[in-house]
Biopython code that builds the backbone (N, CA, C, O; Angstrom):
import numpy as np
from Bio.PDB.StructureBuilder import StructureBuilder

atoms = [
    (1, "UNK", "N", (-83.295, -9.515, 5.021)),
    (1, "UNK", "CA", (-82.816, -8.238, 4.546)),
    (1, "UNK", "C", (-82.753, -8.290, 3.014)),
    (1, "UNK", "O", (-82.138, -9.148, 2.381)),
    (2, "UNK", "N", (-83.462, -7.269, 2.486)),
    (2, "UNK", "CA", (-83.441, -7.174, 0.751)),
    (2, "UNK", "C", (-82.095, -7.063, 0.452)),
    (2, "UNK", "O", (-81.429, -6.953, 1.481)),
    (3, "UNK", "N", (-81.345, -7.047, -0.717)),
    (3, "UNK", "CA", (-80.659, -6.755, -1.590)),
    (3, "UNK", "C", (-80.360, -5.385, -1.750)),
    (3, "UNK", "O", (-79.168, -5.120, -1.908)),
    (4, "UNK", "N", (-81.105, -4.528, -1.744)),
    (4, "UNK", "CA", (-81.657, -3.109, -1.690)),
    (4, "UNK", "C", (-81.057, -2.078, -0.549)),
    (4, "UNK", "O", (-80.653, -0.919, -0.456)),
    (5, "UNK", "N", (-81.253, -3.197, 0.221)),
    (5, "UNK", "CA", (-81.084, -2.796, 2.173)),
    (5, "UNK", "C", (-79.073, -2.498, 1.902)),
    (5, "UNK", "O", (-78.395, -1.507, 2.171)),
    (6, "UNK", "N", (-78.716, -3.708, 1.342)),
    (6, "UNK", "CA", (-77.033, -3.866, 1.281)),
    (6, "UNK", "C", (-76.787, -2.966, 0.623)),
    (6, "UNK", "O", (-76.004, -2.175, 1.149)),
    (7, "UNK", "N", (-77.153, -2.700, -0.426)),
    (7, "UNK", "CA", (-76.455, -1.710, -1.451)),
    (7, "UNK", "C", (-76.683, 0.022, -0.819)),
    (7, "UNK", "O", (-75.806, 0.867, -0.996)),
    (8, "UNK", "N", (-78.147, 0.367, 0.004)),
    (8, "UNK", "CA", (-78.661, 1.624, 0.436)),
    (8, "UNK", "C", (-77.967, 2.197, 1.469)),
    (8, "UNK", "O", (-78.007, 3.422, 1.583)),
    (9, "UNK", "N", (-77.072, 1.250, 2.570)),
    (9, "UNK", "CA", (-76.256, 1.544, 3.294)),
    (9, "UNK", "C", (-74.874, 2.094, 3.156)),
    (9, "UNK", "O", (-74.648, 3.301, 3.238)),
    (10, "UNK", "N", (-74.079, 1.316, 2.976)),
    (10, "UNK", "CA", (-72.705, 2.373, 2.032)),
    (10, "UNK", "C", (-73.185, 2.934, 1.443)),
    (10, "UNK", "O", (-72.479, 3.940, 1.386)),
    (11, "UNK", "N", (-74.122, 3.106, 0.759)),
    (11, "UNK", "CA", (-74.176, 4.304, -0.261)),
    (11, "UNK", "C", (-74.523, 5.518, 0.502)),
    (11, "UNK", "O", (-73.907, 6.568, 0.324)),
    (12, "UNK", "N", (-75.361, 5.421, 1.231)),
    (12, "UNK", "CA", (-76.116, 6.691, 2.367)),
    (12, "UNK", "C", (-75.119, 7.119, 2.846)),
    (12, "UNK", "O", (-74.920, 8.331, 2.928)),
    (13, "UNK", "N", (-73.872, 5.794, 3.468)),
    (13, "UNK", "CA", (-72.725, 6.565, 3.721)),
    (13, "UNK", "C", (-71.590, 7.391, 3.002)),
    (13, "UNK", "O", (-70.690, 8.169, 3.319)),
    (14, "UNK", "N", (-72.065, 6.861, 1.968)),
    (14, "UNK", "CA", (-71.057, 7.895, 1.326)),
    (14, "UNK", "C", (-71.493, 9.273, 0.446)),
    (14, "UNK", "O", (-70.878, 10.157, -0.151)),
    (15, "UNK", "N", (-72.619, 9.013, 0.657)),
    (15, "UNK", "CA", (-73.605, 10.407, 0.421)),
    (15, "UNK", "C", (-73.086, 11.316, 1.730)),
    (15, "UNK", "O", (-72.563, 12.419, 1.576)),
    (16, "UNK", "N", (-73.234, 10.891, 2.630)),
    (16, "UNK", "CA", (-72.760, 11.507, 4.064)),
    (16, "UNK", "C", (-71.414, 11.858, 4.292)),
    (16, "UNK", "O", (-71.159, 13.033, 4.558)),
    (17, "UNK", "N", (-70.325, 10.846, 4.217)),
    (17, "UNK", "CA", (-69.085, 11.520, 4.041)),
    (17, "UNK", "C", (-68.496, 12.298, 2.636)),
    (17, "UNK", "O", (-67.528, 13.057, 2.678)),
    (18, "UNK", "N", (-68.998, 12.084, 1.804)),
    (18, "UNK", "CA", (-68.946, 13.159, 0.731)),
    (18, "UNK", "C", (-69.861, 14.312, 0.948)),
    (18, "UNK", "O", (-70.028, 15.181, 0.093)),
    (19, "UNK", "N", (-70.218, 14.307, 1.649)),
    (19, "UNK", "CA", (-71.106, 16.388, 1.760)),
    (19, "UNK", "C", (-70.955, 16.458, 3.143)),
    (19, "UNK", "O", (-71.793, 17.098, 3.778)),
    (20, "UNK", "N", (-69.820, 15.787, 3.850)),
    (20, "UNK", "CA", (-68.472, 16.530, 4.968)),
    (20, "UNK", "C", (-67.846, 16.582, 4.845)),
    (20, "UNK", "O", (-67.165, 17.160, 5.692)),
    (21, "UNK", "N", (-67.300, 16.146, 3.828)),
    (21, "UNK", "CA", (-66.015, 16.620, 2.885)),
    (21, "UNK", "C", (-66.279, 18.028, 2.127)),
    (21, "UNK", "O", (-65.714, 19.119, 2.198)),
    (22, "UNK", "N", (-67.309, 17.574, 1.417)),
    (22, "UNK", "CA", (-67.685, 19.212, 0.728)),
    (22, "UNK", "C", (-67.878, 20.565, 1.717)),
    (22, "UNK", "O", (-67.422, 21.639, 1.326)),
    (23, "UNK", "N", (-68.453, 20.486, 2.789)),
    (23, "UNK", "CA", (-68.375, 21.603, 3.576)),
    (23, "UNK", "C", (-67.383, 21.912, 4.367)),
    (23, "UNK", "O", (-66.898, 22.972, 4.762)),
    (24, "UNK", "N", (-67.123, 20.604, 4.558)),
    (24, "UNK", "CA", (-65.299, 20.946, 4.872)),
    (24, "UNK", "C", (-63.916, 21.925, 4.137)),
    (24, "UNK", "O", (-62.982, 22.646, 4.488)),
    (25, "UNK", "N", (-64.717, 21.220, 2.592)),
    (25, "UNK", "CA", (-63.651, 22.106, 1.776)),
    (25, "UNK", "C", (-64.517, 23.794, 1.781)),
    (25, "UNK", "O", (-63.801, 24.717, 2.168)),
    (26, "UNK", "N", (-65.851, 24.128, 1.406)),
    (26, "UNK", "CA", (-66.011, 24.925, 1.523)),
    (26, "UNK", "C", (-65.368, 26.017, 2.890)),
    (26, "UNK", "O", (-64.442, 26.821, 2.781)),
    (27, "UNK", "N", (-66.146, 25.744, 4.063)),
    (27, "UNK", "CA", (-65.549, 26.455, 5.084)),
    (27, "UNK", "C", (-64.004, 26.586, 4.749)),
    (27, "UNK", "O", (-63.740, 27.777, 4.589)),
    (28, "UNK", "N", (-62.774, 25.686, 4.569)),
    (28, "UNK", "CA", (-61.584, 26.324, 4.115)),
    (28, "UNK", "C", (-61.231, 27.594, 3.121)),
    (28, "UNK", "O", (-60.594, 28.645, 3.191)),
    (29, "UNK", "N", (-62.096, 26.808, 2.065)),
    (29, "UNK", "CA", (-61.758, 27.642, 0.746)),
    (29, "UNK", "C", (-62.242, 29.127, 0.423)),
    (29, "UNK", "O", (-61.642, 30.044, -0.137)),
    (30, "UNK", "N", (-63.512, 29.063, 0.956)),
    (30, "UNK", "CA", (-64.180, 29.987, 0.492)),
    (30, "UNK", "C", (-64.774, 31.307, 1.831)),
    (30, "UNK", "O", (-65.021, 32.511, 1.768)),
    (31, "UNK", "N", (-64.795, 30.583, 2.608)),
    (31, "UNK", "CA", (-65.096, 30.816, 4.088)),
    (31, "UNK", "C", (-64.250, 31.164, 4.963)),
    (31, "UNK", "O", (-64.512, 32.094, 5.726)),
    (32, "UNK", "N", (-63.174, 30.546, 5.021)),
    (32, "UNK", "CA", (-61.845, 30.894, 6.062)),
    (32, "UNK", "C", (-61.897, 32.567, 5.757)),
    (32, "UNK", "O", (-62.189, 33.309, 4.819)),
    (33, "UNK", "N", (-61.463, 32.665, 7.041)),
    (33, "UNK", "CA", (-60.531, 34.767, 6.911)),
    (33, "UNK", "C", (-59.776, 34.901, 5.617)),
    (33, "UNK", "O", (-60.014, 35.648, 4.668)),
    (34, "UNK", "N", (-59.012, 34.199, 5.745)),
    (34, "UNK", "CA", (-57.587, 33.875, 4.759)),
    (34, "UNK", "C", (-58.326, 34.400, 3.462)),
    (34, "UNK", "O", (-57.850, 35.471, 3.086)),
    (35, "UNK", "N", (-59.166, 34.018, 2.828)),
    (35, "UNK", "CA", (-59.687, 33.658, 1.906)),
    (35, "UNK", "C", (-60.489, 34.653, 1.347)),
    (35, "UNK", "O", (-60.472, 35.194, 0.242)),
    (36, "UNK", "N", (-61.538, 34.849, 2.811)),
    (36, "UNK", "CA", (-62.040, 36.579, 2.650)),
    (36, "UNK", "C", (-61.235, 37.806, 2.292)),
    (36, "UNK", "O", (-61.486, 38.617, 1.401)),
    (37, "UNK", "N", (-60.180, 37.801, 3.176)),
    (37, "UNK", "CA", (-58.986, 38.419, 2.824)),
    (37, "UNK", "C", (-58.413, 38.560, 1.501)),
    (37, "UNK", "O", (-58.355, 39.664, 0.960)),
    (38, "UNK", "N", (-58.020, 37.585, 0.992)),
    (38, "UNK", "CA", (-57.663, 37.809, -0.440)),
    (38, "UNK", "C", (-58.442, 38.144, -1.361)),
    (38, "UNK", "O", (-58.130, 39.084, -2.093)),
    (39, "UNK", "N", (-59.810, 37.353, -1.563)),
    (39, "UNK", "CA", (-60.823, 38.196, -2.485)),
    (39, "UNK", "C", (-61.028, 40.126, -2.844)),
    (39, "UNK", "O", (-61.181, 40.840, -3.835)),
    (40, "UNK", "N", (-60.866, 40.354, -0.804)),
    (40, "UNK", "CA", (-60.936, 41.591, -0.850)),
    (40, "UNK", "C", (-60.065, 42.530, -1.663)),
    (40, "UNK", "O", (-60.241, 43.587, -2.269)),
    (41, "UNK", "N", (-59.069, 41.720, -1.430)),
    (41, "UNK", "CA", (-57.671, 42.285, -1.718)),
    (41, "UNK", "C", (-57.311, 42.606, -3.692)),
    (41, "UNK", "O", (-56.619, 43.248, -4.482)),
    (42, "UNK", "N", (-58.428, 41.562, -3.567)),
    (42, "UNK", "CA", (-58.021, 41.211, -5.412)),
    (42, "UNK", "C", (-59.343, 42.122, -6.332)),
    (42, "UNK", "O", (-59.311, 42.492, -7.505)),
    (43, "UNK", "N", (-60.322, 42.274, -5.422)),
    (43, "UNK", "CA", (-61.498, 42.777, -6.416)),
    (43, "UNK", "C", (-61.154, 44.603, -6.053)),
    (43, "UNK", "O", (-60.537, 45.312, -5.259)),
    (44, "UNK", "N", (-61.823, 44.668, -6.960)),
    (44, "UNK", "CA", (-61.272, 46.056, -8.164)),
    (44, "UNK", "C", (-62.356, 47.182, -7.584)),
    (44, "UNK", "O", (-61.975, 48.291, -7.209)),
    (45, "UNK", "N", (-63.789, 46.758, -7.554)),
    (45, "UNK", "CA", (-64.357, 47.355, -7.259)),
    (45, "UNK", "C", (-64.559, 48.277, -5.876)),
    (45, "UNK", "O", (-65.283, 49.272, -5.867)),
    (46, "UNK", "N", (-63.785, 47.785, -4.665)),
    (46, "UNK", "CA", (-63.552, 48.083, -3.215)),
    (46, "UNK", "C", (-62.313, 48.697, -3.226)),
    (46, "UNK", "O", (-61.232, 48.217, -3.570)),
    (47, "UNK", "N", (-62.687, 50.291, -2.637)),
    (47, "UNK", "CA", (-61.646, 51.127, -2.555)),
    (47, "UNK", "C", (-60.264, 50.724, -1.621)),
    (47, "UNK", "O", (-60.313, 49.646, -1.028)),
    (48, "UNK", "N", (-59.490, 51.254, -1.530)),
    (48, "UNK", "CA", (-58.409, 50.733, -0.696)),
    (48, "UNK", "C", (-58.380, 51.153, 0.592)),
    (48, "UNK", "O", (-57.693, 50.588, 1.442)),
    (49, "UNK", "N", (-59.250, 52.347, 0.872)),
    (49, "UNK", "CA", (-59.143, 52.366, 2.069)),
    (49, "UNK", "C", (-60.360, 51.347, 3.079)),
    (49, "UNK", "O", (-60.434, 51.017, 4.262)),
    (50, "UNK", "N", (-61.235, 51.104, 1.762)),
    (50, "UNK", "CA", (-62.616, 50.149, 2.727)),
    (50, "UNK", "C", (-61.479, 48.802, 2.779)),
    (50, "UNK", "O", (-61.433, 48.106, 3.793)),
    (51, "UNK", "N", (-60.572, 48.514, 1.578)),
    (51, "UNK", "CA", (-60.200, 46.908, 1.674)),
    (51, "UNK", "C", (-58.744, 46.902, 3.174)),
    (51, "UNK", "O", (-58.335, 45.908, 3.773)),
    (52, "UNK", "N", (-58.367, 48.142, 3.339)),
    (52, "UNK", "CA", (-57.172, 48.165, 4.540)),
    (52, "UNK", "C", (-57.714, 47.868, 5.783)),
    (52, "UNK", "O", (-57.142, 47.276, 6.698)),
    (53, "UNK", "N", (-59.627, 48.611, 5.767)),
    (53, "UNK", "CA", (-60.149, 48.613, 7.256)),
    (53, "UNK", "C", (-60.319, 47.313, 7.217)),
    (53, "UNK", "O", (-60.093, 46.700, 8.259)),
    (54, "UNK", "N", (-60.816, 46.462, 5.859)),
    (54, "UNK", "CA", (-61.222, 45.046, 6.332)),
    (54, "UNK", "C", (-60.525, 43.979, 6.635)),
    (54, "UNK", "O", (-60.972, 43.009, 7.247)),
    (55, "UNK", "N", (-58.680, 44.187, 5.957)),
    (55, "UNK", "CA", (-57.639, 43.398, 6.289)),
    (55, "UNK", "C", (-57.490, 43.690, 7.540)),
    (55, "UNK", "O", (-57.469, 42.664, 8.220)),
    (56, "UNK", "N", (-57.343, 44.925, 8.320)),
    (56, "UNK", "CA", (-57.081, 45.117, 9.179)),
    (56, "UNK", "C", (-57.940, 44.230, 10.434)),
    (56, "UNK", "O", (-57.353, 43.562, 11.285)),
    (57, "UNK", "N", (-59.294, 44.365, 10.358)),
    (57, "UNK", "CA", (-60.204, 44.079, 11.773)),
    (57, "UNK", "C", (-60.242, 42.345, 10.905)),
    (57, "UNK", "O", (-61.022, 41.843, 11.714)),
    (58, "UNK", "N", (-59.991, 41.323, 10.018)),
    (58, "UNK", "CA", (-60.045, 40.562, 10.163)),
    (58, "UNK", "C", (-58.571, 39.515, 10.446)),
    (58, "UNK", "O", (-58.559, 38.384, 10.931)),
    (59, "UNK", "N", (-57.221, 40.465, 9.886)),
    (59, "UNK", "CA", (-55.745, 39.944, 10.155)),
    (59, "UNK", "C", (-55.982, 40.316, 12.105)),
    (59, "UNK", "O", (-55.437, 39.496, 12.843)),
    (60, "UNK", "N", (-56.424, 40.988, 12.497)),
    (60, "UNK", "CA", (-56.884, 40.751, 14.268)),
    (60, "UNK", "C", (-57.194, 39.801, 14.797)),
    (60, "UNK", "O", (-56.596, 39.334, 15.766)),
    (61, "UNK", "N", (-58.173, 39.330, 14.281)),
    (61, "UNK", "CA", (-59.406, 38.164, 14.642)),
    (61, "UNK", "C", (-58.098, 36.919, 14.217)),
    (61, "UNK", "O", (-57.770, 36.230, 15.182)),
    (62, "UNK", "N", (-57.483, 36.659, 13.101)),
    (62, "UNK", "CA", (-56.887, 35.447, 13.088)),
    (62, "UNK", "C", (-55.623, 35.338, 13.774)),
    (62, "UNK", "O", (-54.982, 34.294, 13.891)),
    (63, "UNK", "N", (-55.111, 37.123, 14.482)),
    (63, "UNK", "CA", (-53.960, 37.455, 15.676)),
    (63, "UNK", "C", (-53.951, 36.696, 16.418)),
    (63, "UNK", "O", (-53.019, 35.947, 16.711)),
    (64, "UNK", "N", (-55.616, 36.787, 17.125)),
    (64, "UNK", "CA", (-55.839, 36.553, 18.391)),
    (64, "UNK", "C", (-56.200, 34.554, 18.645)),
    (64, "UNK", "O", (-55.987, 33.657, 19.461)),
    (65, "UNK", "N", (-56.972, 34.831, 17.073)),
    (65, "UNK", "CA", (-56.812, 32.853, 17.265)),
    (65, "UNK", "C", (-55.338, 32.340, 16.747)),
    (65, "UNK", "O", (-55.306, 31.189, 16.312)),
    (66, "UNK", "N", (-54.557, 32.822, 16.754)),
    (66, "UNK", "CA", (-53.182, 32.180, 16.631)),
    (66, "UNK", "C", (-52.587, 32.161, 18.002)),
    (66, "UNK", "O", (-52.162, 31.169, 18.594)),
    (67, "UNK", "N", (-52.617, 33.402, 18.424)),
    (67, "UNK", "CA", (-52.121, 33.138, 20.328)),
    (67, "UNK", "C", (-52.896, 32.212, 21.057)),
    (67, "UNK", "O", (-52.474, 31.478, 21.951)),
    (68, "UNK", "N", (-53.767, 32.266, 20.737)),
    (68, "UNK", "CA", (-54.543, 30.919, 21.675)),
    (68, "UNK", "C", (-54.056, 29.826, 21.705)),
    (68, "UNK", "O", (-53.924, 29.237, 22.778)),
    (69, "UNK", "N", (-53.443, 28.975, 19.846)),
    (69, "UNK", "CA", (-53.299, 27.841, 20.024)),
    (69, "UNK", "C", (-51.857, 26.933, 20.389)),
    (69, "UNK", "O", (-50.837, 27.534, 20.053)),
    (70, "UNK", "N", (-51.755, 26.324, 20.674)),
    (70, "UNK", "CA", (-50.648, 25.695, 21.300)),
    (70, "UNK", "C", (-49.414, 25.674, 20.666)),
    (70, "UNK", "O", (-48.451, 25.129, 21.206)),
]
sb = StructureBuilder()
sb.init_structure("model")
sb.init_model(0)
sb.init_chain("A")
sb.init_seg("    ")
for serial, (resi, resn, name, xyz) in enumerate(atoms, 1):
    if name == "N":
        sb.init_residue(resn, " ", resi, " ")
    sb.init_atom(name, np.array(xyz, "f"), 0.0, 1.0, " ", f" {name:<3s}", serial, name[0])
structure = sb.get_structure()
């Protein structure tokens, strides 16, 4: 086994658990409802009645996955 071989392994792995970490944080941050939600809430350009329909049908969706979980 090269020298090459030792060093290419952890490293691949941590190429790998660092960009499941990163999409991990993405899907939270940027992706979650939560998140959609607030953007909506904060940008200027979206009237209030388009940003109420969209709090509305997505504060539903995270209703219904909250009763589900244990």
């Amino acid at each position: 086994m090269s020298p090459w071989s030792l060093i290419a392994i952890p490293l691949c792995l941590g190429v790998v658990v660092a960009l499941l970490w990163g999409v991990s944080w993405y899907e939270e941050r940027v992706l979650s409802a939560r998140s959609l939600i607030l953007y909506t809430a904060r940008s200027r350009h979206v009237g209030p009645d388009t940003v109420e329909l969209f709090i509305a049908t997505q504060s539903e969706g995270l209703l219904k996955d909250f009763g589900k979980t244990p």
